[in-house]
C-alpha positions as YAML, in Angstrom:
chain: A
units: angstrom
residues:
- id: 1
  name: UNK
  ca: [-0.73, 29.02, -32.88]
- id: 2
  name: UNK
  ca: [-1.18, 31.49, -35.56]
- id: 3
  name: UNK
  ca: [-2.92, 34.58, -35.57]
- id: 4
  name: UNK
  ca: [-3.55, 36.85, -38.36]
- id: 5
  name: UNK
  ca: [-3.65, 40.52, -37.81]
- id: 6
  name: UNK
  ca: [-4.87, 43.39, -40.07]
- id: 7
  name: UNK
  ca: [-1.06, 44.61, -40.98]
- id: 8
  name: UNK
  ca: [0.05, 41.61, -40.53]
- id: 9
  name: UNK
  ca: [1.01, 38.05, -39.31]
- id: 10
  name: UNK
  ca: [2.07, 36.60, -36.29]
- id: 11
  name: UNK
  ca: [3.00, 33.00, -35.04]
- id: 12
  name: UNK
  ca: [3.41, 32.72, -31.20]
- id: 13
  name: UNK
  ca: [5.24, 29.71, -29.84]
- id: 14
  name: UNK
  ca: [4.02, 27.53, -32.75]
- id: 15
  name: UNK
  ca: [6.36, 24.06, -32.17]
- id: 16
  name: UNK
  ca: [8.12, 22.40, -35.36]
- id: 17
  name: UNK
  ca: [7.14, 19.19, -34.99]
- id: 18
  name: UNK
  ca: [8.86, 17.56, -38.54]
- id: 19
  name: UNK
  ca: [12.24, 17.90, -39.50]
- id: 20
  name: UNK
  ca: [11.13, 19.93, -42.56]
- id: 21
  name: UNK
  ca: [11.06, 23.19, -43.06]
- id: 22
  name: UNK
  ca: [7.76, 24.65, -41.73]
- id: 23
  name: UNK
  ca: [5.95, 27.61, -42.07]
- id: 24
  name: UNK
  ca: [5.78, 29.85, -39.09]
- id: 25
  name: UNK
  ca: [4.31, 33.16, -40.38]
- id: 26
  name: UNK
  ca: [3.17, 34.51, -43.42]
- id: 27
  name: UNK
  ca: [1.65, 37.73, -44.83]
- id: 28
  name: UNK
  ca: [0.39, 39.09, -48.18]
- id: 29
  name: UNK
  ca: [0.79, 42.38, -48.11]
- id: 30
  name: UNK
  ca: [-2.30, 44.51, -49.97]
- id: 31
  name: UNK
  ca: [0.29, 46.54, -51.43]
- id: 32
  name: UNK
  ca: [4.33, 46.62, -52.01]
- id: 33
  name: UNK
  ca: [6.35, 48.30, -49.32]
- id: 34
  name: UNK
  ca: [8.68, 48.41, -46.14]
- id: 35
  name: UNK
  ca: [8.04, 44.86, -43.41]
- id: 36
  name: UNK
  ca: [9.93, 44.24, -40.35]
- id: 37
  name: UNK
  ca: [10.17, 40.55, -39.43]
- id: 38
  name: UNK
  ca: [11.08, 39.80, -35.79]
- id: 39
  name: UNK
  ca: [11.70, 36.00, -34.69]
- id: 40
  name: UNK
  ca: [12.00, 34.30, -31.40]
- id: 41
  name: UNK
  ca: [13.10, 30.62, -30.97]
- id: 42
  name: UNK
  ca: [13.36, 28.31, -28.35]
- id: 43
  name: UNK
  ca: [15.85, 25.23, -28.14]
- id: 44
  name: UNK
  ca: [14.20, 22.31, -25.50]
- id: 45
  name: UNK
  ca: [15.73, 18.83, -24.21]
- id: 46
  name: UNK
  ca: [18.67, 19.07, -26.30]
- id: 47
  name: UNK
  ca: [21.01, 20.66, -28.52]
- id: 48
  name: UNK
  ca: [19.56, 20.49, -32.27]
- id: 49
  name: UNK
  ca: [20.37, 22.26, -35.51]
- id: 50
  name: UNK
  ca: [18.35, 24.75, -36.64]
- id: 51
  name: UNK
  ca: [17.44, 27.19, -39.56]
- id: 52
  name: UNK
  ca: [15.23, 29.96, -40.21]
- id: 53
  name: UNK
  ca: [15.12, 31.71, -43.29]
- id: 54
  name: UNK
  ca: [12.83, 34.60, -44.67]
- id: 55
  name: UNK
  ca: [11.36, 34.17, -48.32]
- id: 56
  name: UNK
  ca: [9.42, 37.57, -49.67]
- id: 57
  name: UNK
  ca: [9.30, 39.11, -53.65]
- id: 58
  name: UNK
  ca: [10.98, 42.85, -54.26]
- id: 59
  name: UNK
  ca: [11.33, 44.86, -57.28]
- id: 60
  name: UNK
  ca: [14.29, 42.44, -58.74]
- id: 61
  name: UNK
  ca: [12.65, 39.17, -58.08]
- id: 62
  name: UNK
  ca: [11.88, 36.51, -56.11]
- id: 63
  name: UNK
  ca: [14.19, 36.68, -52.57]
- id: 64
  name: UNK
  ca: [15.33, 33.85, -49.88]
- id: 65
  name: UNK
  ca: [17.24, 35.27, -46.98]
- id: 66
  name: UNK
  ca: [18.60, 33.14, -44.27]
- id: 67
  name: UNK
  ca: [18.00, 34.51, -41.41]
- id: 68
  name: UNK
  ca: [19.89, 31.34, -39.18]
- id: 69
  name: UNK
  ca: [22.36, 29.42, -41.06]
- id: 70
  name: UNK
  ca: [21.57, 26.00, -41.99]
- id: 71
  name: UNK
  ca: [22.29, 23.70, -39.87]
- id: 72
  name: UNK
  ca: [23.58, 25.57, -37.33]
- id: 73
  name: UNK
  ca: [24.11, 23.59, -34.14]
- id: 74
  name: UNK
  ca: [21.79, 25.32, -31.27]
- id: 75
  name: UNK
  ca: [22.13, 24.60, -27.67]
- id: 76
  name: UNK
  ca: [19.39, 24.31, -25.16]
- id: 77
  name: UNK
  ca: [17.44, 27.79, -24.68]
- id: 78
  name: UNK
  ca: [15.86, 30.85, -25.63]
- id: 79
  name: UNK
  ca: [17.17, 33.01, -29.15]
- id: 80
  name: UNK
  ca: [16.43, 36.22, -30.57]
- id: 81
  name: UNK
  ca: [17.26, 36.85, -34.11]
- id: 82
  name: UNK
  ca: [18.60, 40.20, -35.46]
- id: 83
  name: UNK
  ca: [15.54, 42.01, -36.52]
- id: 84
  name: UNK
  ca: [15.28, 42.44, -40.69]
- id: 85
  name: UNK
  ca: [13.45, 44.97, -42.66]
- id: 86
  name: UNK
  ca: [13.13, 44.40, -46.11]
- id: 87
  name: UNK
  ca: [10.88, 46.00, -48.98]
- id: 88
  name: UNK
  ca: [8.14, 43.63, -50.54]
- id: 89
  name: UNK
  ca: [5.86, 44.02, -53.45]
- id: 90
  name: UNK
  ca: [2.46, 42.69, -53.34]
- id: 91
  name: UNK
  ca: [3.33, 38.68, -52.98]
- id: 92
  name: UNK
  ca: [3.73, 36.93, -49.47]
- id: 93
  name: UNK
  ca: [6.73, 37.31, -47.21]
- id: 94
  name: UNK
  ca: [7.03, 33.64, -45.31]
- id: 95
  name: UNK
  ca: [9.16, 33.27, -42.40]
- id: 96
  name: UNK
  ca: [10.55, 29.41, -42.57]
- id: 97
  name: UNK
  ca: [12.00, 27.78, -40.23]
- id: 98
  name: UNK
  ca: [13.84, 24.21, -40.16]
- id: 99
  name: UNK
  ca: [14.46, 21.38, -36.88]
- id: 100
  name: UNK
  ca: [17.15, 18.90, -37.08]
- id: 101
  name: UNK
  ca: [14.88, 17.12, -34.33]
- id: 102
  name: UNK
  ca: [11.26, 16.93, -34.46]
- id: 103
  name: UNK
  ca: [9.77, 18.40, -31.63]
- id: 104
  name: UNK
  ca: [12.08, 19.99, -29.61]
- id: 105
  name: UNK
  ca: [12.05, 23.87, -31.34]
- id: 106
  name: UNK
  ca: [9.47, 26.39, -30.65]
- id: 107
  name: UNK
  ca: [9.76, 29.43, -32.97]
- id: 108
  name: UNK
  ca: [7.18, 32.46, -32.85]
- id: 109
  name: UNK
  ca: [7.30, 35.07, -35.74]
- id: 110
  name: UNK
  ca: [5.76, 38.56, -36.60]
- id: 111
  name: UNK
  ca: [5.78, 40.62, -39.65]
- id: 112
  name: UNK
  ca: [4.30, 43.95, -39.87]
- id: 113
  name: UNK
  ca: [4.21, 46.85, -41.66]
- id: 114
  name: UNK
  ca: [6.23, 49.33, -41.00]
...
């Protein structure tokens, strides 16, 4: 499910039910400045790869960090990923995430302002 909050987004145990990337969380800032985005993600049944990457605009350009690897071969439980700040202009900061088996990932997301 997805929530929207007034500094923010967040996405709480939202499951990727495609093998495409999917949208977990996103916010458009009102105005440009410092985020923190903070991601939790759960591997069930089975081992499946996985990505999660963060897409968000700063004062060079458009930006795509990956957060998780692509691909990356994930075993059966529960992930935290290394928290990341970044500075955004006014454009949306998406948190996407990827499944190499539908179904089977659970991801929850939040970005605030910091």
């Amino acid at each position: 499910k997805r929530i929207s909050v007034s500094q923010g987004s967040l996405a709480s145990d939202l499951q990727l039910t495609a093998t495409t990337d999917t949208n977990v969380a996103t916010y458009t800032p009102p105005v440009a400045g410092n985020y923190l985005i903070l991601i939790y993600y759960r591997v069930t049944t089975a081992q499946t790869n996985f990505e999660v990457k963060i897409t968000y605009t700063d004062g060079t350009g458009a930006q795509t960090l990956q957060v998780v690897a692509a691909a990356t071969p994930t075993a059966v439980g529960s992930y935290s990923a290394t928290p990341v700040a970044i500075n955004s202009t006014a454009a949306a900061i998406t948190v996407v995430a990827k499944a190499g088996t539908a179904n089977q990932v659970y991801v929850s997301s939040s970005i605030t302002g910091v």
